[in-house]
C-alpha positions as CSV (number, residue, x, y, z in Angstrom):
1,X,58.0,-3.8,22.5
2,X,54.8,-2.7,20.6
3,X,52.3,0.2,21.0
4,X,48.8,-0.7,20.6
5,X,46.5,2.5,19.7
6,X,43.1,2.5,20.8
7,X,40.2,4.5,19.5
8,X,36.8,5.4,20.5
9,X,35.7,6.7,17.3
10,X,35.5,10.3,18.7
11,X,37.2,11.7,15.3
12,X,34.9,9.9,13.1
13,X,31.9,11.0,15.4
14,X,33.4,14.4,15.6
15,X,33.4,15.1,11.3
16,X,30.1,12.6,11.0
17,X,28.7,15.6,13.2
18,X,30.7,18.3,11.3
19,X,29.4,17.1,7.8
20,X,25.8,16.9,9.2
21,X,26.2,20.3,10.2
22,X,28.2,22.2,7.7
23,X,25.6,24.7,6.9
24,X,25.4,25.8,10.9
25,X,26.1,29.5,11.1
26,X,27.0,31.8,14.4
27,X,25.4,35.2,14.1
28,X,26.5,37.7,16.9
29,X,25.2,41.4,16.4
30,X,22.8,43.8,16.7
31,X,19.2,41.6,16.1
32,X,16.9,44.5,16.9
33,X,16.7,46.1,13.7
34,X,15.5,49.2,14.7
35,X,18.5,50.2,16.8
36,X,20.9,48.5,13.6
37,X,20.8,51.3,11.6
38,X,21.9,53.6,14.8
39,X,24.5,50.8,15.8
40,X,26.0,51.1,12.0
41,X,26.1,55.1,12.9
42,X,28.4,54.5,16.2
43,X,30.4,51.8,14.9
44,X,31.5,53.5,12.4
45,X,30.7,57.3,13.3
46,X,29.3,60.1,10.7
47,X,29.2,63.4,9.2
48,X,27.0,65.7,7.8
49,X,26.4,69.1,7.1
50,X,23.7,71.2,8.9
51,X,20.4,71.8,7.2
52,X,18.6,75.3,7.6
53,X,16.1,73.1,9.9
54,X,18.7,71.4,12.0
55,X,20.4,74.8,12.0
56,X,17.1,77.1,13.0
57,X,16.7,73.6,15.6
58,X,19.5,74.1,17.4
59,X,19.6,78.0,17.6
60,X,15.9,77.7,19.4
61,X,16.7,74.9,21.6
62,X,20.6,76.3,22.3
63,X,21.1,79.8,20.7
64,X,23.9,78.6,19.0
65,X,24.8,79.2,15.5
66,X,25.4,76.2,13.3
67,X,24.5,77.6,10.0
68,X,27.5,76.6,7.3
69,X,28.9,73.7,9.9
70,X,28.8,70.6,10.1
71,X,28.0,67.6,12.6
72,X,29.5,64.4,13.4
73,X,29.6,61.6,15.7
74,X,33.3,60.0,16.3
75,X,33.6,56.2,15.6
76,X,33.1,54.6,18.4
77,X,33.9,50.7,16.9
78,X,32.4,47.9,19.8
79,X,31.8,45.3,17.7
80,X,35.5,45.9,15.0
81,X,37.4,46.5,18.2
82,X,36.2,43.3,20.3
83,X,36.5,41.5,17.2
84,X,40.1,42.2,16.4
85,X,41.1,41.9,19.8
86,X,39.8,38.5,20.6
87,X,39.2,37.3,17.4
88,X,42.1,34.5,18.4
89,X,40.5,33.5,21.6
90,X,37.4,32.9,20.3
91,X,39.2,30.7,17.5
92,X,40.5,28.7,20.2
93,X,36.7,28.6,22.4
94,X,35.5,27.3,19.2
95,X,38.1,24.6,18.5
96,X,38.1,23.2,22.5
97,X,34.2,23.0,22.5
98,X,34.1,21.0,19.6
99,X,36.2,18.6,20.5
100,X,34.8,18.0,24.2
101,X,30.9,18.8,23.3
102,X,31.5,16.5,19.6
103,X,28.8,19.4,18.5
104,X,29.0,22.0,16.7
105,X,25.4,23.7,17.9
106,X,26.5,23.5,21.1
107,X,30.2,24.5,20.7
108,X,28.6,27.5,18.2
109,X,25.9,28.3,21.1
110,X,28.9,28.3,23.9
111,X,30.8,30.5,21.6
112,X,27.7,32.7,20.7
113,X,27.2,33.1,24.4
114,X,31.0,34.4,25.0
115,X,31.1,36.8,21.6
116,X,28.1,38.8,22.5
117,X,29.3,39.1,26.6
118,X,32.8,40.4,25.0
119,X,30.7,43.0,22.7
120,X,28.7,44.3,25.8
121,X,31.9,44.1,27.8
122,X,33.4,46.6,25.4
123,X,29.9,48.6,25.3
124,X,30.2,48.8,29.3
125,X,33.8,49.7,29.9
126,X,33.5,52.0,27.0
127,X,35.9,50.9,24.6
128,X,38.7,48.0,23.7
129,X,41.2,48.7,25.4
130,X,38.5,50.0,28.3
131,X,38.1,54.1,28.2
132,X,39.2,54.4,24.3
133,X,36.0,55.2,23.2
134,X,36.1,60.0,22.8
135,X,33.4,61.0,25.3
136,X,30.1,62.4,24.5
137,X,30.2,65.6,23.2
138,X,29.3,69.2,24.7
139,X,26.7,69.7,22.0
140,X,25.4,66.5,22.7
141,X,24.6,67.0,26.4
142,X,23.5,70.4,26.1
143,X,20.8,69.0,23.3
144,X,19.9,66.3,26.2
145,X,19.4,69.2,28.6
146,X,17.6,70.9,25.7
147,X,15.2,68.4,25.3
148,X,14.3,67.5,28.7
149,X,15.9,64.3,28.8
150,X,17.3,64.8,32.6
151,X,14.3,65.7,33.9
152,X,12.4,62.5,32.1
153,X,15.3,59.9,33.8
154,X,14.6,61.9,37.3
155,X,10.9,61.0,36.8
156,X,11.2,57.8,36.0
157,X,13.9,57.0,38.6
158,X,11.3,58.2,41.2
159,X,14.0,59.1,43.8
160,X,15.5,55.3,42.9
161,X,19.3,55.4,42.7
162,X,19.4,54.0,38.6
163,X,22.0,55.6,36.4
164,X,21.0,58.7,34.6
165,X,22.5,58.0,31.4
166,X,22.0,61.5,30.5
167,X,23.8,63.2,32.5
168,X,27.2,60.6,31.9
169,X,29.6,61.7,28.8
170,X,30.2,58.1,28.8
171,X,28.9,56.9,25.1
172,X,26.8,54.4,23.9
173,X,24.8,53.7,27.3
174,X,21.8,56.5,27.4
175,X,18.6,54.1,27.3
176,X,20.4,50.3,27.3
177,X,18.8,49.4,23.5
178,X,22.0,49.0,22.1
179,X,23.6,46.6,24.6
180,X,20.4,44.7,25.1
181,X,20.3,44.0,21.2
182,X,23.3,42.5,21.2
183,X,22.2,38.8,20.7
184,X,23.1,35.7,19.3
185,X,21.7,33.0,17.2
186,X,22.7,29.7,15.6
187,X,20.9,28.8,12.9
């Protein structure tokens, strides 16, 4: 008894199209790069000390007394977190679309496509594992108060039942910039 083996060629079609493509890239992240620089903040979180203007701020706006403190904003990581929790996954997404699309645009667009709807997953449940991300802080929603920011989402709501952002200690979700720059490209 023999075995015959057949082929199709699909292996020497698959690395014809992987050396034809070899300088492909997948970028997933934050494209808008006016809301980058605020991304890097809440990814990785910040401190700072108070100025005699942030300080004299504040005590109009609140009538609190900041002078000698100092600020920050807790890391809140969406993109490190996602990453390192399906990091393998995505390995694997990759791997199975190349060998059934025998492209790698298309297996890099398919993967793009998943990476950036696991990121704004993690944006929308607020955190990875969901909830982990600390809540938005007292000083922070009594500066949106301060600043009017309530009554500007009431007006533009127009009686219309949309999230006030605002008024939610949920972080990362006040106007929707963040989790709309979250894109993808394949170049």
């Amino acid at each position: 008894m023999a075995i015959r083996v057949l082929s199709n060629n699909l292996t020497g079609k698959l690395l014809e199209n992987i050396k034809a493509n070899a300088s492909k890239k997948l970028l997933v992240g934050v494209m808008n790069s006016d809301t980058a620089t605020y991304a890097m903040y809440l990814e990785y979180g910040w401190v700072q000390r108070v100025t005699p203007k942030q300080n004299a701020w504040l005590n109009a706006q609140l009538g609190t007394n900041y002078k000698f403190s100092t600020l920050s904003n807790p890391p809140r990581p969406f993109m490190r977190a996602t990453f390192a929790q399906k990091n393998k996954e995505w390995a694997e997404l990759f791997k199975e679309q190349l060998i059934k699309t025998q492209d790698v645009t298309k297996a890099f667009t398919t993967l793009g496509e998943t990476v950036k709807a696991d990121i704004r997953k993690t944006i929308d449940q607020g955190g990875c594992p969901p909830g982990s991300f600390p809540k938005r802080s007292p000083l922070t929603m009594a500066m949106f108060e301060a600043l009017g920011e309530n009554k500007k989402v009431r007006k533009i709501q127009r009686g219309e039942s949309l999230p006030n952002n605002t008024t939610t200690t949920q972080a990362l979700r006040l106007n929707g910039n963040l989790f709309a720059s979250i894109e993808m490209k394949v170049i």
